[in-house]
PAPA-367347 format. One record per residue: y, x, z of N, C-alpha, C in turn; residue number from 0; residue in three letters. Coordinates in Angstrom, 3 decimals, padded with zeros to 6 digits. Example, Ala and Ser with C-alpha at 12.3 -4.5 7.8 and 13.67 -1.06 7.14 Angstrom:
2
       n_v       n_u       n_w      ca_v      ca_u      ca_w       c_v       c_u       c_w  num  residu
  -005.690   013.190   007.800  -004.500   012.300   007.800  -003.300   013.200   007.800    0     Ala
  -002.250   012.850   007.080  -001.060   013.670   007.140   000.030   012.900   007.870    1     Ser
end
This chain:
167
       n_v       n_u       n_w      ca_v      ca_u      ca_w       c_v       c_u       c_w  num  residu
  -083.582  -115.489   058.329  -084.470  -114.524   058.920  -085.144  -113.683   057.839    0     Unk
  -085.647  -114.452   056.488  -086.197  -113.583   055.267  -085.567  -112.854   055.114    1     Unk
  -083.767  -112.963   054.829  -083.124  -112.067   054.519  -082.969  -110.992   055.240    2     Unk
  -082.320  -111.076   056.480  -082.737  -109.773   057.542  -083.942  -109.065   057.398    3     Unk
  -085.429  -109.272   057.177  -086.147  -109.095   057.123  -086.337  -108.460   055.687    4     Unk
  -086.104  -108.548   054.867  -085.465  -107.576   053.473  -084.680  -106.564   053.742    5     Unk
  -083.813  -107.053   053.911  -082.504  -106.057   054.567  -083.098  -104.392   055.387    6     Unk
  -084.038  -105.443   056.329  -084.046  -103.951   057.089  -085.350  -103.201   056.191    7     Unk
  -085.905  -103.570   055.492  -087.528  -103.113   055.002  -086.782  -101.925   053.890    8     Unk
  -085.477  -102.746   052.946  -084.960  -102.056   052.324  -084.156  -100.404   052.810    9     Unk
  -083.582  -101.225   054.335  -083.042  -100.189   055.213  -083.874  -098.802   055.093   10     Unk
  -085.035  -099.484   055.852  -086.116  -098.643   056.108  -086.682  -097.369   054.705   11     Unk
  -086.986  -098.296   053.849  -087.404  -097.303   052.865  -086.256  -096.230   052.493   12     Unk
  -084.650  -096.601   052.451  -084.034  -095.490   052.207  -084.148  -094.325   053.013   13     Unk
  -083.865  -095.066   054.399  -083.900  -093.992   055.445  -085.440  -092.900   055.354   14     Unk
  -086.528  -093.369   055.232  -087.808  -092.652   055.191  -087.576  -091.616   053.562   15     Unk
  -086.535  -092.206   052.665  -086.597  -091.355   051.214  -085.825  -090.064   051.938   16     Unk
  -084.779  -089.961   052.792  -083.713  -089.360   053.207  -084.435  -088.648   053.950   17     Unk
  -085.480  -088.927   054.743  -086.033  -088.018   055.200  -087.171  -086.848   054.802   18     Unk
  -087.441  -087.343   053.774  -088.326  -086.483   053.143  -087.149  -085.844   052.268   19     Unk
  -086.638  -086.047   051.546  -085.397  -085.275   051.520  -085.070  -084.088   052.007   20     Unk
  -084.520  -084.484   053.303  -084.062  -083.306   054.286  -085.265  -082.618   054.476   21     Unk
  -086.581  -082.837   054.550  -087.849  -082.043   055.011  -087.969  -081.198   054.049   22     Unk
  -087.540  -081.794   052.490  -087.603  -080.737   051.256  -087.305  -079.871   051.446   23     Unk
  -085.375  -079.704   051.935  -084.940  -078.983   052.480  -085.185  -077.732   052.738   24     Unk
  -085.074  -078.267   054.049  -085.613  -077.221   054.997  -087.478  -076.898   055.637   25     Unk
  -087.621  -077.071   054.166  -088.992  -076.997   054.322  -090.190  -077.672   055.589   26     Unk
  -089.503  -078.603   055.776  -090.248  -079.297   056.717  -090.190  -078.813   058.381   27     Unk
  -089.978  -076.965   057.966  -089.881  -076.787   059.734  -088.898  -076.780   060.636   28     Unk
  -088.712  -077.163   061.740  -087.548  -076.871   062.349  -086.794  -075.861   061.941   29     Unk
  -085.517  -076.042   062.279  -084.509  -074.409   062.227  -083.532  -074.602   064.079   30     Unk
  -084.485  -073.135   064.129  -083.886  -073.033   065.980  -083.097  -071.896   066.096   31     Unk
  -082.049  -071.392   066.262  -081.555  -069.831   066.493  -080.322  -070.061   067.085   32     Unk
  -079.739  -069.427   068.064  -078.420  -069.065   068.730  -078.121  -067.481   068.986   33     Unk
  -077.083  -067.379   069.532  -076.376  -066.165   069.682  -075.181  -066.168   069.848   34     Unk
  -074.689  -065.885   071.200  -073.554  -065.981   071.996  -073.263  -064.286   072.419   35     Unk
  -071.778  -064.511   072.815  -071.514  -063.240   073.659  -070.907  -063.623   075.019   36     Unk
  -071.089  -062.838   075.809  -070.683  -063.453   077.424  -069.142  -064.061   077.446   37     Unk
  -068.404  -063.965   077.019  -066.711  -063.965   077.250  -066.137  -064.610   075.909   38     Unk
  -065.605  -065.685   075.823  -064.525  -065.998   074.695  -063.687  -065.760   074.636   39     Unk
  -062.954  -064.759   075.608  -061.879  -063.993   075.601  -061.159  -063.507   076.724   40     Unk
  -060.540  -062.553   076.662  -059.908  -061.822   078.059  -061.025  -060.474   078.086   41     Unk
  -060.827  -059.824   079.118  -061.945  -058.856   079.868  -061.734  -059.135   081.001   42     Unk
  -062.837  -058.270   081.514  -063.256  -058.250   083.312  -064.732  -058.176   083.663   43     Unk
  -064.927  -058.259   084.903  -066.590  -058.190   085.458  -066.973  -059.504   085.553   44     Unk
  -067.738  -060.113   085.260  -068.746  -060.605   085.808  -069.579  -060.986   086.835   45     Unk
  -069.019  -061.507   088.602  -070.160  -060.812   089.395  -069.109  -059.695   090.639   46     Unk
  -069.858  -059.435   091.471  -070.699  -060.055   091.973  -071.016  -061.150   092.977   47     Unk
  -072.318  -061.755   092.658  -072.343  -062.627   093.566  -073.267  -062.833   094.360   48     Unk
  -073.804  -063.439   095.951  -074.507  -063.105   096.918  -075.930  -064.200   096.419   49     Unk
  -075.682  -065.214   095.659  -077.333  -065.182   094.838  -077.194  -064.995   093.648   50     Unk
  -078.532  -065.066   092.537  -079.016  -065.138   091.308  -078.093  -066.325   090.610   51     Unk
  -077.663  -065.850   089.756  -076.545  -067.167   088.804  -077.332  -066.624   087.625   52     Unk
  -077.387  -068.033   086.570  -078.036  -067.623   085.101  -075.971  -067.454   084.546   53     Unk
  -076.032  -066.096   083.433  -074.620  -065.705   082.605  -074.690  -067.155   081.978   54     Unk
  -073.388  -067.243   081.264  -073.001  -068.304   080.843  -072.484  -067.587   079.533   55     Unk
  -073.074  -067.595   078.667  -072.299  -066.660   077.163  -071.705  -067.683   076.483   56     Unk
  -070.276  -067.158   076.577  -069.281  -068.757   076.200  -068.579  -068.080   074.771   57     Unk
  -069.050  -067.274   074.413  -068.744  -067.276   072.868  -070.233  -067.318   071.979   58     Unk
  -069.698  -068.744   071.295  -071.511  -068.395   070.529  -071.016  -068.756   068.976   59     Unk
  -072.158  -067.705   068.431  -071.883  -066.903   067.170  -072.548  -068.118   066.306   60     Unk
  -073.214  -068.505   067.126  -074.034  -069.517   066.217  -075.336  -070.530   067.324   61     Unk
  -075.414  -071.741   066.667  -076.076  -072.632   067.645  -077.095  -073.639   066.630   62     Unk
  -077.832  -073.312   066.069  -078.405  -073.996   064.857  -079.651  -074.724   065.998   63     Unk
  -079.466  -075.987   065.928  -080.825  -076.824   066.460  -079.825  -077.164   068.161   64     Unk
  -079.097  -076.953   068.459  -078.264  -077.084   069.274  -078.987  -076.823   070.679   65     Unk
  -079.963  -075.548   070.907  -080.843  -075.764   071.822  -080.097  -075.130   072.980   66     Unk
  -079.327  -074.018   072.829  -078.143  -073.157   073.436  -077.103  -073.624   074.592   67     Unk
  -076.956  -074.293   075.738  -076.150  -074.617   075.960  -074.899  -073.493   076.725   68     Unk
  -073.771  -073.413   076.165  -072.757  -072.500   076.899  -072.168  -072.734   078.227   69     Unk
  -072.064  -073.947   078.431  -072.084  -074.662   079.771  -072.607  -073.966   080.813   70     Unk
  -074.386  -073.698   080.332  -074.594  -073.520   081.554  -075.353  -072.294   081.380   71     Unk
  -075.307  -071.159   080.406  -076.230  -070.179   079.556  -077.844  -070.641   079.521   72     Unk
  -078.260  -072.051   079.562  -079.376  -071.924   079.113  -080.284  -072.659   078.013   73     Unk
  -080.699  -071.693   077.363  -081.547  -072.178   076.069  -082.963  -073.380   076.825   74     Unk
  -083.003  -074.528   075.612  -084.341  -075.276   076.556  -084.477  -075.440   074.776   75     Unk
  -086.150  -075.278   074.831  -086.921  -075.391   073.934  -086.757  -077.013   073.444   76     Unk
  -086.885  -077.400   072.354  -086.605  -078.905   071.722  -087.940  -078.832   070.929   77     Unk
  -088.630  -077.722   070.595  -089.671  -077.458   069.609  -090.680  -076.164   070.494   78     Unk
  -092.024  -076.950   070.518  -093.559  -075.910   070.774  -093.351  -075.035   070.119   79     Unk
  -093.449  -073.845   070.146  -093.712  -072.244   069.587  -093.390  -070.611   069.970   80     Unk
  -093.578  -070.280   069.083  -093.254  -068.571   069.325  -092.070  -068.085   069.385   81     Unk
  -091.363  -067.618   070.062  -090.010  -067.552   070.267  -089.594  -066.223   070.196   82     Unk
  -088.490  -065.201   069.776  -087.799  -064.050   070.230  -086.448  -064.143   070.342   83     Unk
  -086.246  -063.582   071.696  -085.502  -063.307   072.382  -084.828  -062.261   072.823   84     Unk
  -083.797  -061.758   072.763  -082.839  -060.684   073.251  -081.476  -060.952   073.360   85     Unk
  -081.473  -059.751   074.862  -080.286  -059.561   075.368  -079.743  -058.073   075.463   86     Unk
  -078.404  -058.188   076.123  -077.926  -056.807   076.455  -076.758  -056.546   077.401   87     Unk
  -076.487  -055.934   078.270  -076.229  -055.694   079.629  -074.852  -054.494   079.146   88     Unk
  -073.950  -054.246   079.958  -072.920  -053.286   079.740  -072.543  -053.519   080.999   89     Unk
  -071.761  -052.409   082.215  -071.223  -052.179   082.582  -070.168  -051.475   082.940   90     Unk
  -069.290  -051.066   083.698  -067.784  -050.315   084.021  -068.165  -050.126   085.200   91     Unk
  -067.979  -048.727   085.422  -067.848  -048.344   086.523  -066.241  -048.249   086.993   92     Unk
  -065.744  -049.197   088.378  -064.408  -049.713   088.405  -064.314  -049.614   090.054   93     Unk
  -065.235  -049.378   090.709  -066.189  -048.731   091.388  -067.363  -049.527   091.035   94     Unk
  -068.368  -049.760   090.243  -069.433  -050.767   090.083  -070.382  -050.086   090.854   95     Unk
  -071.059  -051.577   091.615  -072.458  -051.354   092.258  -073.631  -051.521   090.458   96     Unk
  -074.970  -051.334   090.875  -075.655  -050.998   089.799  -075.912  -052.572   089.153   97     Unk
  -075.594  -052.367   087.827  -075.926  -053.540   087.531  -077.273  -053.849   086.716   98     Unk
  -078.144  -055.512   087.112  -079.107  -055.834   086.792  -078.852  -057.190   086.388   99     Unk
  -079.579  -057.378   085.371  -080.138  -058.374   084.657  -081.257  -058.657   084.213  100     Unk
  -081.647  -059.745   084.312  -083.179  -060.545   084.015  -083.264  -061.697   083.281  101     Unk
  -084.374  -061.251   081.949  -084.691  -062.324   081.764  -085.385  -063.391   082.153  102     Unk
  -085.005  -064.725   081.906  -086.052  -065.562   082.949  -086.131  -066.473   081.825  103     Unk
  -088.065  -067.297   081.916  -088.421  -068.461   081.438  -088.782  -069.125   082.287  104     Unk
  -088.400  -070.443   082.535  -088.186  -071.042   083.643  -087.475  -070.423   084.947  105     Unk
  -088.620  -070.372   086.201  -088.451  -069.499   086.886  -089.000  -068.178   087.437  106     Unk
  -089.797  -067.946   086.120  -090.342  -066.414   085.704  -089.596  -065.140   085.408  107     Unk
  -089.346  -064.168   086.157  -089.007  -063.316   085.615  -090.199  -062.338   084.159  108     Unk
  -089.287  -062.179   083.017  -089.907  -061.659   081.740  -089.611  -060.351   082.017  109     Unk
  -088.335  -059.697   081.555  -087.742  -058.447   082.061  -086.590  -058.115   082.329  110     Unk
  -086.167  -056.959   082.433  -084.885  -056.306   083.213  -084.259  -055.342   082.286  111     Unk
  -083.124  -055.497   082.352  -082.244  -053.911   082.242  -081.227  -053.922   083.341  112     Unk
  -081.428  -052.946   084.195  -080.614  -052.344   085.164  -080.024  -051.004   084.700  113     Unk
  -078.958  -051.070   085.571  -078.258  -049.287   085.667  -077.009  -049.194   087.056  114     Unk
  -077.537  -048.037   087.329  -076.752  -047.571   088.922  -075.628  -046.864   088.007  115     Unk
  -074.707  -047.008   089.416  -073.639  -046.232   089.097  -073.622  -044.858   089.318  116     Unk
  -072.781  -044.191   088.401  -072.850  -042.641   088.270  -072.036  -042.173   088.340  117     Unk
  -072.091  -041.324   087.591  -070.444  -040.434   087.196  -070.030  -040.776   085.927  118     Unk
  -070.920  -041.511   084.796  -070.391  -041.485   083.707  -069.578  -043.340   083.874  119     Unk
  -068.980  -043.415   083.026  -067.776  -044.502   083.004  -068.583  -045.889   082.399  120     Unk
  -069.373  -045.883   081.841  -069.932  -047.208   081.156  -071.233  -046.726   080.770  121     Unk
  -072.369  -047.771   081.030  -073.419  -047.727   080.383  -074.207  -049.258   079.985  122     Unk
  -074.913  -049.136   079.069  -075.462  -050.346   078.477  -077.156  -049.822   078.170  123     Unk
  -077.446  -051.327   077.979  -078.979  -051.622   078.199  -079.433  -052.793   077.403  124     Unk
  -080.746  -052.918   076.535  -081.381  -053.865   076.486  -082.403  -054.663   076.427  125     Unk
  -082.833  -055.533   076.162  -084.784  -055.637   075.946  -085.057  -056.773   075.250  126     Unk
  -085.977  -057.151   074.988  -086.255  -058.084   073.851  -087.993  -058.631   074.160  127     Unk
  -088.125  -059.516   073.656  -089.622  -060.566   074.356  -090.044  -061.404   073.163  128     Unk
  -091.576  -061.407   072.997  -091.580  -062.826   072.198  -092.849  -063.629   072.759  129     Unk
  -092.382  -065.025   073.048  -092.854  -065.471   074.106  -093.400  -067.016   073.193  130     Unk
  -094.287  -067.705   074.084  -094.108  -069.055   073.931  -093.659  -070.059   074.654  131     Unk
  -093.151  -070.671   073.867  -092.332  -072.342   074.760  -093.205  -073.259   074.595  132     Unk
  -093.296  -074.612   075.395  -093.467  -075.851   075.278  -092.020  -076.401   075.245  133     Unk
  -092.047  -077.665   074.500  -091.026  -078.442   074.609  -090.390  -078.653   076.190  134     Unk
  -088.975  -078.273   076.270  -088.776  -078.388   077.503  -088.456  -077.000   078.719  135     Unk
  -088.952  -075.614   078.091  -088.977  -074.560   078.621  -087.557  -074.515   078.464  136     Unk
  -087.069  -073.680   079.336  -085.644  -073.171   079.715  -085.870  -071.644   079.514  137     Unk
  -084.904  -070.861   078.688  -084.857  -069.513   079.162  -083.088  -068.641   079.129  138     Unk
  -083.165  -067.478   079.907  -081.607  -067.522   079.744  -081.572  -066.390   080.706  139     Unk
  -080.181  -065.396   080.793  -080.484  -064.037   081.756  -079.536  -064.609   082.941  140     Unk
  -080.304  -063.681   083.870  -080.101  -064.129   085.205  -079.234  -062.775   085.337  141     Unk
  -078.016  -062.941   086.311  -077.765  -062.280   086.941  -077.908  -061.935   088.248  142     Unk
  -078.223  -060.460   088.398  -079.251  -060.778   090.312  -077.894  -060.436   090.908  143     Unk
  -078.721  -060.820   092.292  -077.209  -060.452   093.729  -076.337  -059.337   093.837  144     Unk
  -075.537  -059.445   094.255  -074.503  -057.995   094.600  -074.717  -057.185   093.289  145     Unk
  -074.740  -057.529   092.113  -074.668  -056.804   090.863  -073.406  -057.791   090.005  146     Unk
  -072.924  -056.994   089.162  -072.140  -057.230   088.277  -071.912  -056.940   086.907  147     Unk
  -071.661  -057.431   085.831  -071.299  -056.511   084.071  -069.969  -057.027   083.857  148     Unk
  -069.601  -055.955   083.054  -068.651  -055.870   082.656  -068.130  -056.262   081.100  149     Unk
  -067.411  -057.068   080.365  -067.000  -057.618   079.136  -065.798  -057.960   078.651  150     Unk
  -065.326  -057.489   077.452  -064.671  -057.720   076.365  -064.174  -058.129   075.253  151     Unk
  -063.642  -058.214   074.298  -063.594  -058.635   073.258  -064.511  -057.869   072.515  152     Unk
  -065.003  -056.477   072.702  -065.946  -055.888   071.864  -067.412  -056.417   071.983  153     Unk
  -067.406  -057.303   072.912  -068.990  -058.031   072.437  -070.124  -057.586   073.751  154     Unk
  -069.953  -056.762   074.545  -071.109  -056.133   074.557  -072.214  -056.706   075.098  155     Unk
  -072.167  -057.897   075.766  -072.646  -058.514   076.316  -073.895  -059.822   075.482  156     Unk
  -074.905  -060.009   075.747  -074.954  -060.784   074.170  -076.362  -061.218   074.837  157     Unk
  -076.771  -062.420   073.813  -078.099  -063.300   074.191  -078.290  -064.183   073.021  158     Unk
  -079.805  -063.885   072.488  -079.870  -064.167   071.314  -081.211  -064.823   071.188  159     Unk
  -081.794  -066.131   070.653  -082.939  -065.887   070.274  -083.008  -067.078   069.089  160     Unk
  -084.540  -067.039   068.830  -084.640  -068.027   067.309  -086.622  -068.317   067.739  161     Unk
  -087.158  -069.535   067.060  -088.122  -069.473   066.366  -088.716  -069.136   065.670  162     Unk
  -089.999  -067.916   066.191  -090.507  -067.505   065.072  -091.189  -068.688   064.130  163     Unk
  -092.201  -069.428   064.532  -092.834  -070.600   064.329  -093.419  -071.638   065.246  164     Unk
  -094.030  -072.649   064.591  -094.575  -073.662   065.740  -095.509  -073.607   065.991  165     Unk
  -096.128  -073.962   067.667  -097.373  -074.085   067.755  -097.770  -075.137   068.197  166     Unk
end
């Protein structure tokens, strides 16, 4: 039993050196940031559909802190703080109804970029927020009803955010 009892004390102290270590690092603070684009490949619309679906951005550029899930497009806070956030909207007119998107924290709407259809062939939109999380907040763009976007390999579609700091 002494020996186990060494064993793990010894355990212990490496593991606690390793961690101050890594805190050296990265300076002690978290590192949170993602950035996806709607489509990992192919084109087409998006939509529409007769309720609110959160996008699912299944190409991601990057997922540091793994808070991002592509599964289901939504970011959930792992860390208290100040957050920024942005997205961006594109559509085809193919006959397109107007398309809208929202950002949402939780089940708050933050903001919108919409656009009706016209005469011109494609238009794009975007907006940007900096908000706070508690551990546990969800945020991620909603797509509203009977609207649709349109995406490519050129990206246009996109959802991005990071930690500014903690609170």
């Amino acid at each position: 039993m002494e020996e186990k009892i060494t064993f793990l004390e010894t355990r212990l102290q490496s593991t606690e050196k390793e961690v101050l270590e890594l805190r050296s690092l990265i300076g002690g603070a978290p590192q949170v940031a993602f950035s996806a684009a709607l489509r990992d490949s192919g084109s087409g619309n998006t939509g529409p559909f007769t309720t609110v679906i959160p996008l699912q951005y299944k190409k991601v550029f990057s997922n540091t802190g793994n808070c991002y899930n592509p599964s289901t497009g939504v970011f959930t806070a792992m860390v208290s703080g100040m957050y920024f956030f942005r997205f961006s909207m594109f559509n085809n007119l193919a006959p397109t109804p107007s398309s809208v998107v929202s950002l949402m924290k939780n089940s708050e709407r933050l903001t919108s970029v919409w656009d009706t259809s016209g005469t011109d062939s494609n238009d794009m939109g975007s907006n940007a927020v900096v908000i706070p999380l508690k551990v546990g907040d969800n945020v991620y763009v909603q797509l509203e009803p009977n609207r649709m976007v349109y995406d490519d390999s050129m990206n246009y579609n996109t959802f991005s955010g990071f930690l500014l700091f903690r609170m």
